[in-house]
NUFIVO-896098 format. One line per 4 residues: number of its first residue (from 1); for each residue x, y, z of N, C-alpha, C. Coordinates in pm, whole numbers, plus 32768, in hexadecimal, padded with zeros to 4 digits. Each point is the difference from the previous one (the first is absolute). Layout:
N
NUM> X Y Z X Y Z X Y Z | ...
***
This chain:
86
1> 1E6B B095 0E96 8086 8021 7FD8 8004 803F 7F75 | 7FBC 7FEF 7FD1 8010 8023 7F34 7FC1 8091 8042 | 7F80 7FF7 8012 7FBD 8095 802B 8075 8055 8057 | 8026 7FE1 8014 809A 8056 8061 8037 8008 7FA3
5> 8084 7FB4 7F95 8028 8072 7F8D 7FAA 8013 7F9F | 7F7C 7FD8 7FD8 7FF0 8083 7F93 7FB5 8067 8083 | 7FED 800D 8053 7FD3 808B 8033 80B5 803B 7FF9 | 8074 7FF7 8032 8088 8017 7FFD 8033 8030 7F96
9> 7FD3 7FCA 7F81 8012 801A 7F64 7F7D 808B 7FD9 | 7FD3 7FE6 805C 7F83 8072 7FB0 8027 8062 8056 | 8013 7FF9 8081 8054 8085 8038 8094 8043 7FDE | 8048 7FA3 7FDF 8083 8019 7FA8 7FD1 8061 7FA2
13> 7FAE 7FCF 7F98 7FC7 8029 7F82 7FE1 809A 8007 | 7FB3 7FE5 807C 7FB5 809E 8000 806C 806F 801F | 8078 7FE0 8057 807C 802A 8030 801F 8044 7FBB | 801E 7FA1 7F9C 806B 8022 7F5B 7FB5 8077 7FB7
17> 7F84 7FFE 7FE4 7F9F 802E 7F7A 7FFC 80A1 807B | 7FFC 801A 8095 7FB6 8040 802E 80B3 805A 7FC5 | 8082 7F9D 804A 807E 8070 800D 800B 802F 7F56 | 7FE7 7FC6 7F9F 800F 803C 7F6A 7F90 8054 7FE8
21> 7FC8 7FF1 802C 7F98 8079 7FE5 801E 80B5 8044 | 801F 7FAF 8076 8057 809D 804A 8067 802D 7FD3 | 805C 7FC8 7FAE 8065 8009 7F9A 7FF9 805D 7FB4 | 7F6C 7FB8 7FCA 7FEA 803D 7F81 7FE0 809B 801D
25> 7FAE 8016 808F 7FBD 806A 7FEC 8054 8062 8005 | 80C1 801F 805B 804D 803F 8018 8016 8069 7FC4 | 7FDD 8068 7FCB 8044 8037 7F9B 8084 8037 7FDA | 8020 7FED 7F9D 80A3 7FEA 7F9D 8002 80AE 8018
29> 808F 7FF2 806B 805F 808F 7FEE 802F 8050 7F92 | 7FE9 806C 8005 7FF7 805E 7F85 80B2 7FDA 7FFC | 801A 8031 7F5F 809F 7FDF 8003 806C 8065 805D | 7FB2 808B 8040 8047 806B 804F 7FEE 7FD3 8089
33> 7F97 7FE6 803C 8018 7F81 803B 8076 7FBB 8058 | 7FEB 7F79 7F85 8066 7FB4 8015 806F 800D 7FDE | 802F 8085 7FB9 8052 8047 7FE3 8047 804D 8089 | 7FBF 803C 8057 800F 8029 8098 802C 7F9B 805A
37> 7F9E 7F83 7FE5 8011 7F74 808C 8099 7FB5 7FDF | 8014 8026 7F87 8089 7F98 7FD9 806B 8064 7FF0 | 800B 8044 7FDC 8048 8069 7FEF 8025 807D 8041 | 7FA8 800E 8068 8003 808A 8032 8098 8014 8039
41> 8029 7FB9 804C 80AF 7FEE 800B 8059 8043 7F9B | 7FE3 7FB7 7F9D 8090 800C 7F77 7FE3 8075 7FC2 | 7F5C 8036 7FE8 7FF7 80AF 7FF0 8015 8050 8073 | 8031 8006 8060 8022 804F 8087 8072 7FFE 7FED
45> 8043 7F8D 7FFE 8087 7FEC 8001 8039 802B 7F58 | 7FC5 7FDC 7F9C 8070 8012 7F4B 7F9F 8055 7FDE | 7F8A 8065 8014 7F91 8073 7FC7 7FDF 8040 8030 | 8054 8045 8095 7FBE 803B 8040 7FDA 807D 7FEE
49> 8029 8050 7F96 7FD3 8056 7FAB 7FAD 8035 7F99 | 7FDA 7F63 7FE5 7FAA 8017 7F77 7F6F 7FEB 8039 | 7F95 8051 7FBA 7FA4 8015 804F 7F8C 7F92 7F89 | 7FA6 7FD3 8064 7F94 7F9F 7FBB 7FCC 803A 7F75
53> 7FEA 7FAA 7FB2 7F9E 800C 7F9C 8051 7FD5 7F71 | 7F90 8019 7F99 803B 7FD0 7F85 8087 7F64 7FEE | 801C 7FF3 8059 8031 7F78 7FE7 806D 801D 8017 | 8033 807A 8048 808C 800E 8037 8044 7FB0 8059
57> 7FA9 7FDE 8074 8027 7F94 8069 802A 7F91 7FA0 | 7FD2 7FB6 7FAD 8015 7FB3 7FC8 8088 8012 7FB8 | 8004 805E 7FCE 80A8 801E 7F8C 8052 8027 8041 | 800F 8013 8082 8046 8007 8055 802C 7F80 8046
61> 7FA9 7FC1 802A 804B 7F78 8033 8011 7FD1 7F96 | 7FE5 7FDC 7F96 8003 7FD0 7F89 80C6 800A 7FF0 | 8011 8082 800E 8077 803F 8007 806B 7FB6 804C | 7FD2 7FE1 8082 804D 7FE1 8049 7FE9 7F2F 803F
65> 7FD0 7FD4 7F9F 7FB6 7FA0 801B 806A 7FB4 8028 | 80A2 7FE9 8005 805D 7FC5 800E 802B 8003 808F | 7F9F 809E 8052 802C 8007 8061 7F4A 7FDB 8098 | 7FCA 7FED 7F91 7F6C 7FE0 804C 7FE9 7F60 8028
69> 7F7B 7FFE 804B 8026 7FA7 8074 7FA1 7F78 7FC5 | 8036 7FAA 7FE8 7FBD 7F70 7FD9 7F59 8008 8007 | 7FC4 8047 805E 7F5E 800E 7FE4 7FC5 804B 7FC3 | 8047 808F 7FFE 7FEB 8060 7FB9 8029 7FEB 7F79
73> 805E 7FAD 7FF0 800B 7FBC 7F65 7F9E 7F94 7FDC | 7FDE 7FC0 8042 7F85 7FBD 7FD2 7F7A 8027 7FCD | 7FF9 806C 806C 7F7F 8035 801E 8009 805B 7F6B | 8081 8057 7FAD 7FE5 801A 7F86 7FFF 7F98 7F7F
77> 8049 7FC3 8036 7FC4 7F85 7F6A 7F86 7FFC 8004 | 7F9A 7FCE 8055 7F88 7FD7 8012 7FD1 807D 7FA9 | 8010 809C 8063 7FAB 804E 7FB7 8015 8001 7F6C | 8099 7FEA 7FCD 7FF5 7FDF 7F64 7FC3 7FB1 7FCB
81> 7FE6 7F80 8019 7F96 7F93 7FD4 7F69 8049 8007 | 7FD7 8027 8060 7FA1 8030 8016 7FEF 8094 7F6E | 8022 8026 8033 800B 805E 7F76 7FDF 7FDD 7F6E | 8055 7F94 7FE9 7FE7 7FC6 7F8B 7FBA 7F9D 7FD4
85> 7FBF 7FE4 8089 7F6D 7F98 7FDA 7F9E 8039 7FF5 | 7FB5 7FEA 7F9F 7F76 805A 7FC8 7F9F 8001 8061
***
């Protein structure tokens, strides 16, 4: 019985260490990106004119941020934090 949970605990273990490791390996979405996956809506819909680059997409919803959609507002805070962490 003891040999039954620690083999249970040592398979748990390996579970845990194997799913954080695949975590880790994911790689982190460029900010244009996740700029597209959260947003692509609210620039179709409040930018559909302004064309990519230099940080226009951004000063544009930026613009209209009163009228953009709870994820796509999230999703720019983040990129602001992100920005300003070294």
């Amino acid at each position: 019985m003891r040999s039954l949970k620690a083999l249970t605990l040592a398979v748990g273990m390996a579970a845990l260490a194997t799913g954080a490791a695949q975590a880790q390996q994911q790689p982190q979405p460029s900010p244009a990106e996740m700029l597209m996956q959260y947003c692509k809506p609210d620039i179709e819909r409040l930018c559909p004119t302004v064309p990519p680059g230099e940080g226009r997409l951004m000063k544009c919803l930026m613009a209209h941020k009163m009228q953009m959609s709870v994820g796509c507002a999230e999703t720019l805070k983040k990129l602001k934090q992100m920005k300003m962490t070294p």
